[in-house]
C-alpha positions in Angstrom: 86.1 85.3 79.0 86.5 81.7 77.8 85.2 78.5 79.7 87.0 77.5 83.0 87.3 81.1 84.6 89.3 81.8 87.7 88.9 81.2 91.4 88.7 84.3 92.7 89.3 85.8 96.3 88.1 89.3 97.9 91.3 91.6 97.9 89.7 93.0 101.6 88.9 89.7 102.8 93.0 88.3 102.1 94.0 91.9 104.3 91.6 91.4 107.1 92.4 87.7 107.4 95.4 88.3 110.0 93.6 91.4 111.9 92.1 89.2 114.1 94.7 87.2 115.0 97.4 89.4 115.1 95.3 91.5 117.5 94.4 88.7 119.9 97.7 86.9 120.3 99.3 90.5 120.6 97.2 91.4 123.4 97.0 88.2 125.6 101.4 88.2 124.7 100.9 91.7 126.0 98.8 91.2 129.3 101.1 88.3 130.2 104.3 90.5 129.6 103.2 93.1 131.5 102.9 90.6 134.4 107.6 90.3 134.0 108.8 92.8 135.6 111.4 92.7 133.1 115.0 94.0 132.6 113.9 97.9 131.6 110.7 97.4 134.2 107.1 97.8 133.6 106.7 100.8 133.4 109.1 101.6 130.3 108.2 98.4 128.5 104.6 99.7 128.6 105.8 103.2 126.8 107.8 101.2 124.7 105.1 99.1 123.5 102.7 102.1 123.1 105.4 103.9 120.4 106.1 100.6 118.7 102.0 100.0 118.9 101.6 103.6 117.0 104.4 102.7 114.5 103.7 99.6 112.9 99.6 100.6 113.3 100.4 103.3 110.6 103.5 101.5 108.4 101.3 98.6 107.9 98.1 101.0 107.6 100.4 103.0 104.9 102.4 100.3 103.4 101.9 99.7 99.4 98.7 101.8 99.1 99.9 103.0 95.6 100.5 99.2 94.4 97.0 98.6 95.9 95.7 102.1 94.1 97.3 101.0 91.3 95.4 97.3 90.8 92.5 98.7 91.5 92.1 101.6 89.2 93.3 99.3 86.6 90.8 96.6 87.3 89.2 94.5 84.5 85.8 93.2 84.8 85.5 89.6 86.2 84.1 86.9 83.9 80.9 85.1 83.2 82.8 81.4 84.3 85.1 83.5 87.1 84.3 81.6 90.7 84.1 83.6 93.3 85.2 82.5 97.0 83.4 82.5 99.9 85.2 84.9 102.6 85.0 81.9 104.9 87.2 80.0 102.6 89.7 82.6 102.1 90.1 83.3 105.8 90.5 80.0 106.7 93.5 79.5 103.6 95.1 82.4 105.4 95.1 81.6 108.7 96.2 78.1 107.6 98.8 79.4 106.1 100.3 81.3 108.6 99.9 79.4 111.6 103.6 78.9 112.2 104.4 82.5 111.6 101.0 83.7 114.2 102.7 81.1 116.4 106.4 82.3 116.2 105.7 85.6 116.5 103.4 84.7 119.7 106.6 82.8 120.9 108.6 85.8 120.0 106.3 88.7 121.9 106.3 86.5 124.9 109.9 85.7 124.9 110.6 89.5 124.5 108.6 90.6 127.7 111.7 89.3 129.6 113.6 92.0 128.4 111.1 94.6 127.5 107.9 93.9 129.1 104.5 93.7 127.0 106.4 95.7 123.9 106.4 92.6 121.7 102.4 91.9 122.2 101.9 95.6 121.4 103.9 95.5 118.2 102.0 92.7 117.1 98.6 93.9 118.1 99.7 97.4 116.0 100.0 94.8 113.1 96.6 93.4 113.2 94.8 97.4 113.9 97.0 98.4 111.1 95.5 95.4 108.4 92.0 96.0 109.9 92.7 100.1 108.8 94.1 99.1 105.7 91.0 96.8 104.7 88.6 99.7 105.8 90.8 102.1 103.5 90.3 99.4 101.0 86.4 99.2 101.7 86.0 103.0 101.6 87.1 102.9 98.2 85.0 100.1 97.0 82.4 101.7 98.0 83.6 105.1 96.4 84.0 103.2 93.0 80.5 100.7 93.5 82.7 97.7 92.5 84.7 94.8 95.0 87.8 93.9 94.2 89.1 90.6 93.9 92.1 88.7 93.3 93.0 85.6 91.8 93.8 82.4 94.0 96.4 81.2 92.4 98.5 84.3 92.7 98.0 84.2 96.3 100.4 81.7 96.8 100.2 78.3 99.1 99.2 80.7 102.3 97.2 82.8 100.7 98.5 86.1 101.5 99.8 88.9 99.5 97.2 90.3 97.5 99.7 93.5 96.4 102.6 90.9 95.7 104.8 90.7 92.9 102.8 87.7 91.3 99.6 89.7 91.3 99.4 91.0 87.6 95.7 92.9 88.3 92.6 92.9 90.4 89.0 91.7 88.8 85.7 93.9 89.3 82.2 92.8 90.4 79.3 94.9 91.4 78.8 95.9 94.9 76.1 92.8 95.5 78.6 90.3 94.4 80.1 87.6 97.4 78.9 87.0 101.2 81.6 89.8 102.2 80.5 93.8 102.7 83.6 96.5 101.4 86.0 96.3 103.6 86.1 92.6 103.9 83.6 92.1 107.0 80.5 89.5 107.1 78.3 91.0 105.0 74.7 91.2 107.4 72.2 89.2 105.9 69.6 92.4 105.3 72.3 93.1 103.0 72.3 89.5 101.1 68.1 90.0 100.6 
């Protein structure tokens, strides 16, 4: 590896960024919308959130595993100058970057619970279970293969997001021990750091 290595983020870390939020704002846009009565009523909004809840939970659980399969088989071994980023950092790049689009698609769930009461928050919070199930699919197999997988920064983008996208030409390899963040992208305890 020559001099000047790469900034590096944690492939998990980049997929769990938007759980969080994506569950919260989906839950308080659902609780409110179940408080409209609604054009189809309560009581079919609420079903109708459940199935969309249970649909995009498993299409964004599903969604690109072979690309992500794919990267990480073919993983090379990151470098002696590589720099690897705190799982602070990379969170906050994300949710930087997406602010508007958390925020729209607040705006958007709400807005929806006039016709279709608390469906909208429910699709979104399916959105944020699904990328917590993919980043435990992804930490399952970290640990499976005793390596972390990271990703380069600059083939995140400006948001930060993406770590499958068409930019992203291969994932890097450390040993399990490597970062602040456990497989699956979580806050690795501090037992685990000593």
């Amino acid at each position: 590896m020559v001099r000047g290595g790469q900034g590096l983020a944690r492939v998990a870390v980049v997929v769990r960024a938007g759980a969080a939020p994506l569950w919260w704002l989906g839950v308080f846009a659902a609780g409110i919308g179940a408080l409209v009565p609604g054009v189809t009523g309560r009581r079919i909004g609420v079903l109708a959130g459940a199935a969309l809840f249970i649909v995009a939970t498993a299409v964004v659980t599903w969604s690109r595993r072979k690309r992500y399969a794919a990267l990480a088989g073919a993983a090379a071994r990151a470098g002696k100058y590589d720099i690897l980023q705190d799982r602070a950092v990379t969170v906050r790049t994300w949710r930087r970057g997406h602010r508007w689009w958390l925020l729209a698609a607040f705006a958007a769930a709400l807005g929806s619970s006039f016709a279709v009461p608390a469906a909208g928050g429910m699709l979104l919070a399916g959105t944020g279970a699904g990328l917590r199930l993919k980043a435990a699919w992804l930490g399952r197999r970290e640990k499976a293969d005793d390596v972390l997988l990271w990703v380069r920064v600059d083939w995140l983008g400006r948001r930060g997001g993406g770590p499958a996208g068409k930019p992203v030409k291969g994932y890097r390899s450390t040993g399990i021990a490597a970062g602040d963040a456990a497989p699956g992208g979580a806050r690795r305890r501090t037992a685990e750091l000593v």
